[in-house]
N, C-alpha and C positions, 0 to 999 in steps of 0.2 A: 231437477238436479238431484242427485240420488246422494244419498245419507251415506259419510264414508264410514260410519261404524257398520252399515251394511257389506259393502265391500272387503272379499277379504282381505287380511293384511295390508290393512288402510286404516290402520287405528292411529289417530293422530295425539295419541297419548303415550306416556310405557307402557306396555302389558308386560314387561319383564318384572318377576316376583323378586323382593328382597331377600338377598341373600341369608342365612343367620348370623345375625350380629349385626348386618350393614342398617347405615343411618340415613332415613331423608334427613338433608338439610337443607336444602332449596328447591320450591319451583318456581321455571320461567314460562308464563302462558305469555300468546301473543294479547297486545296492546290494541283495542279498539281503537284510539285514539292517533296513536302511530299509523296503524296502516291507513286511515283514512288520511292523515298529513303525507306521510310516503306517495300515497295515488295521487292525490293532489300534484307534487312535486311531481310523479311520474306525468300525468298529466298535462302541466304547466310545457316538459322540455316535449312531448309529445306534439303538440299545439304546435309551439316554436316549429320543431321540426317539419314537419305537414307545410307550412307556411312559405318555408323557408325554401323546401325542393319544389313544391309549386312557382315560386320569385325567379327558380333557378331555370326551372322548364318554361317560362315565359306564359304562363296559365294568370292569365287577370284578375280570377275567382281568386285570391292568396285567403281568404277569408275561410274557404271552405276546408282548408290544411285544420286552419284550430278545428273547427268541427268534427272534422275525423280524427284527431289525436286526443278530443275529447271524448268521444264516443268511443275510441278502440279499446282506453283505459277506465273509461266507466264501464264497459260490459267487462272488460277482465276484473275487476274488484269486484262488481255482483257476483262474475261466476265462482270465483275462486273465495272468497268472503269466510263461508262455513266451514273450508277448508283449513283456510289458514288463518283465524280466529280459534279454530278446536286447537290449533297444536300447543305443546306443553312439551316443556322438559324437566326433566327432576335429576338434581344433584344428589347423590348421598354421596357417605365419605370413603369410598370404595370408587365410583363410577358414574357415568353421566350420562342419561337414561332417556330416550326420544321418542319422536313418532317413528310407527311402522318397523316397529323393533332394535330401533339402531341404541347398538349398546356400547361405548367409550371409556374403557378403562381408563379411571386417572393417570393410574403409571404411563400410558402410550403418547400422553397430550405433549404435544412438542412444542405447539405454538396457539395463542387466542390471541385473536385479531378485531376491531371492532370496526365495522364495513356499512355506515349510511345506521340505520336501527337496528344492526342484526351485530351479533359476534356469531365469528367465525372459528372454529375449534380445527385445527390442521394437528392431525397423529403423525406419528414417529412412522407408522407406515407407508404416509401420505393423505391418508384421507381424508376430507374434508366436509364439515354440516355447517349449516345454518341455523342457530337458534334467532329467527325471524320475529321481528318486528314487536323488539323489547321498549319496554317505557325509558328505561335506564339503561341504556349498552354497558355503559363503565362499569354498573353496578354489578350488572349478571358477569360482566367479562372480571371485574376484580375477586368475587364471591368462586369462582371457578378458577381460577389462577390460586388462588389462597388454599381450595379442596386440595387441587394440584399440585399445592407448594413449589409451582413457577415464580418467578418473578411479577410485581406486579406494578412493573414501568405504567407512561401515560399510554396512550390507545394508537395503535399503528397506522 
Protein backbone atom coordinates (compact mmCIF):
# COMPACT_ATOMS: atom_id res chain seq x y z
CA UNK A 1 0.00 0.00 0.00
CA UNK A 2 1.86 3.11 -0.95
CA UNK A 3 2.32 6.00 1.64
CA UNK A 4 -0.01 8.93 0.61
CA UNK A 5 2.33 11.63 1.73
CA UNK A 6 4.25 9.98 -1.10
CA UNK A 7 1.81 10.57 -3.75
CA UNK A 8 1.46 13.79 -4.95
CA UNK A 9 -1.32 16.00 -3.88
CA UNK A 10 -2.63 13.28 -1.55
CA UNK A 11 -1.65 14.99 1.62
CA UNK A 12 -4.43 14.03 3.80
CA UNK A 13 -3.65 17.06 6.07
CA UNK A 14 -3.80 21.10 5.11
CA UNK A 15 -0.66 22.15 3.61
CA UNK A 16 -2.43 25.46 3.15
CA UNK A 17 -0.20 28.17 5.18
CA UNK A 18 -1.88 30.57 7.56
CA UNK A 19 -2.83 33.57 6.43
CA UNK A 20 -1.30 36.69 8.62
CA UNK A 21 -3.38 37.29 11.38
CA UNK A 22 -5.60 33.96 10.84
CA UNK A 23 -6.18 31.71 13.87
CA UNK A 24 -6.11 27.84 14.42
CA UNK A 25 -8.94 27.12 16.54
CA UNK A 26 -9.72 23.60 15.81
CA UNK A 27 -8.64 20.30 14.62
CA UNK A 28 -10.78 17.35 13.51
CA UNK A 29 -8.58 14.05 12.93
CA UNK A 30 -10.45 10.98 12.05
CA UNK A 31 -11.56 8.61 15.16
CA UNK A 32 -9.89 5.22 15.35
CA UNK A 33 -12.49 4.05 17.32
CA UNK A 34 -15.37 5.36 14.98
CA UNK A 35 -14.16 4.03 11.95
CA UNK A 36 -13.74 0.65 13.20
CA UNK A 37 -17.69 0.93 14.85
CA UNK A 38 -18.64 2.51 11.29
CA UNK A 39 -17.12 -0.90 9.45
CA UNK A 40 -18.50 -2.86 11.73
CA UNK A 41 -22.02 -1.41 11.23
CA UNK A 42 -20.89 -1.36 7.36
CA UNK A 43 -20.33 -4.78 7.82
CA UNK A 44 -23.18 -6.02 9.91
CA UNK A 45 -25.88 -4.60 6.70
CA UNK A 46 -23.15 -5.95 4.22
CA UNK A 47 -23.61 -9.69 5.68
CA UNK A 48 -27.43 -9.06 6.02
CA UNK A 49 -27.32 -8.16 2.38
CA UNK A 50 -25.20 -11.07 0.77
CA UNK A 51 -27.67 -13.33 2.84
CA UNK A 52 -30.52 -11.83 1.87
CA UNK A 53 -30.07 -11.76 -2.29
CA UNK A 54 -28.60 -15.29 -2.11
CA UNK A 55 -32.52 -16.42 0.04
CA UNK A 56 -33.73 -14.28 -2.94
CA UNK A 57 -31.91 -16.34 -5.82
CA UNK A 58 -32.71 -19.57 -4.14
CA UNK A 59 -28.81 -20.48 -3.32
CA UNK A 60 -29.11 -22.85 -0.14
CA UNK A 61 -25.43 -21.72 0.81
CA UNK A 62 -27.35 -18.27 2.52
CA UNK A 63 -24.42 -18.50 5.04
CA UNK A 64 -21.83 -17.75 2.46
CA UNK A 65 -23.64 -14.08 1.76
CA UNK A 66 -22.40 -13.07 5.55
CA UNK A 67 -19.00 -14.27 4.43
CA UNK A 68 -18.60 -12.29 1.67
CA UNK A 69 -20.06 -9.00 3.20
CA UNK A 70 -17.65 -9.73 5.80
CA UNK A 71 -14.82 -10.08 3.86
CA UNK A 72 -15.56 -7.18 1.15
CA UNK A 73 -15.70 -4.76 4.12
CA UNK A 74 -12.80 -6.02 6.15
CA UNK A 75 -10.38 -5.86 3.02
CA UNK A 76 -12.02 -2.19 2.38
CA UNK A 77 -11.10 -1.00 6.08
CA UNK A 78 -7.54 -2.61 5.82
CA UNK A 79 -7.04 -0.99 2.52
CA UNK A 80 -8.34 2.30 3.11
CA UNK A 81 -7.26 2.37 7.11
CA UNK A 82 -3.96 4.72 6.63
CA UNK A 83 -5.95 6.70 4.49
CA UNK A 84 -8.54 7.78 6.18
CA UNK A 85 -7.11 7.53 9.86
CA UNK A 86 -4.31 10.44 8.46
CA UNK A 87 -7.07 12.80 7.50
CA UNK A 88 -7.42 15.95 9.56
CA UNK A 89 -9.14 19.22 9.19
CA UNK A 90 -8.37 22.44 10.86
CA UNK A 91 -10.59 25.35 11.60
CA UNK A 92 -9.17 28.70 12.12
CA UNK A 93 -11.19 31.81 12.23
CA UNK A 94 -11.05 32.77 8.62
CA UNK A 95 -11.55 29.31 6.98
CA UNK A 96 -11.70 25.51 7.05
CA UNK A 97 -8.86 23.75 5.96
CA UNK A 98 -8.64 19.95 4.59
CA UNK A 99 -7.05 17.16 2.99
CA UNK A 100 -5.52 17.38 -0.50
CA UNK A 101 -5.78 21.05 -0.51
CA UNK A 102 -9.44 21.70 -0.05
CA UNK A 103 -9.81 25.24 1.22
CA UNK A 104 -13.65 26.49 2.63
CA UNK A 105 -14.02 29.85 3.40
CA UNK A 106 -16.35 30.47 6.40
CA UNK A 107 -18.14 33.10 4.55
CA UNK A 108 -19.20 30.51 1.62
CA UNK A 109 -20.55 27.70 4.28
CA UNK A 110 -24.41 27.53 3.64
CA UNK A 111 -25.27 24.57 5.29
CA UNK A 112 -23.42 21.55 8.07
CA UNK A 113 -25.09 18.58 8.13
CA UNK A 114 -24.19 15.68 10.51
CA UNK A 115 -24.58 12.27 8.18
CA UNK A 116 -23.83 8.74 10.38
CA UNK A 117 -19.95 9.96 12.03
CA UNK A 118 -19.04 12.59 9.49
CA UNK A 119 -20.46 16.33 9.20
CA UNK A 120 -21.01 17.32 6.19
CA UNK A 121 -20.00 21.18 5.11
CA UNK A 122 -22.40 22.08 1.69
CA UNK A 123 -21.11 25.86 0.27
CA UNK A 124 -23.19 28.65 -1.06
CA UNK A 125 -21.70 27.29 -4.31
CA UNK A 126 -22.73 23.80 -3.77
CA UNK A 127 -20.09 21.95 -2.88
CA UNK A 128 -19.70 19.51 -0.77
CA UNK A 129 -16.74 17.61 1.97
CA UNK A 130 -16.75 15.17 4.34
CA UNK A 131 -15.06 15.75 7.48
CA UNK A 132 -15.04 11.62 8.25
CA UNK A 133 -15.29 9.74 10.92
CA UNK A 134 -15.48 12.27 13.98
CA UNK A 135 -15.72 11.01 17.72
CA UNK A 136 -18.13 13.88 18.22
CA UNK A 137 -20.22 14.81 15.01
CA UNK A 138 -22.20 17.57 17.03
CA UNK A 139 -19.25 18.78 18.40
CA UNK A 140 -16.99 19.27 15.32
CA UNK A 141 -20.51 20.31 13.44
CA UNK A 142 -21.48 23.06 16.41
CA UNK A 143 -17.46 24.26 16.84
CA UNK A 144 -17.90 25.00 12.84
CA UNK A 145 -21.29 26.56 12.73
CA UNK A 146 -20.21 29.02 15.78
CA UNK A 147 -16.47 29.78 13.39
CA UNK A 148 -19.40 30.35 10.90
CA UNK A 149 -21.69 32.21 12.86
CA UNK A 150 -24.64 29.87 11.40
CA UNK A 151 -27.14 28.81 13.36
CA UNK A 152 -26.52 26.18 15.60
CA UNK A 153 -30.02 23.97 15.57
CA UNK A 154 -29.98 20.03 16.55
CA UNK A 155 -28.15 17.77 13.68
CA UNK A 156 -29.99 17.25 10.37
Amino acid sequence: MPDPDLIPNHQMVPTAPLAEGETLLESFPADRATYVRDHAAMAAVAMAGGMIVLWLLGNPYLWTGAVGGLAAIAVRGFYLASEDLSARWDLTDRRLLGPMGRIVPLASIAQIRALGSAVQIVTTGGDKHLIKYQANKDTTRRAIARAAGLPQEGTA
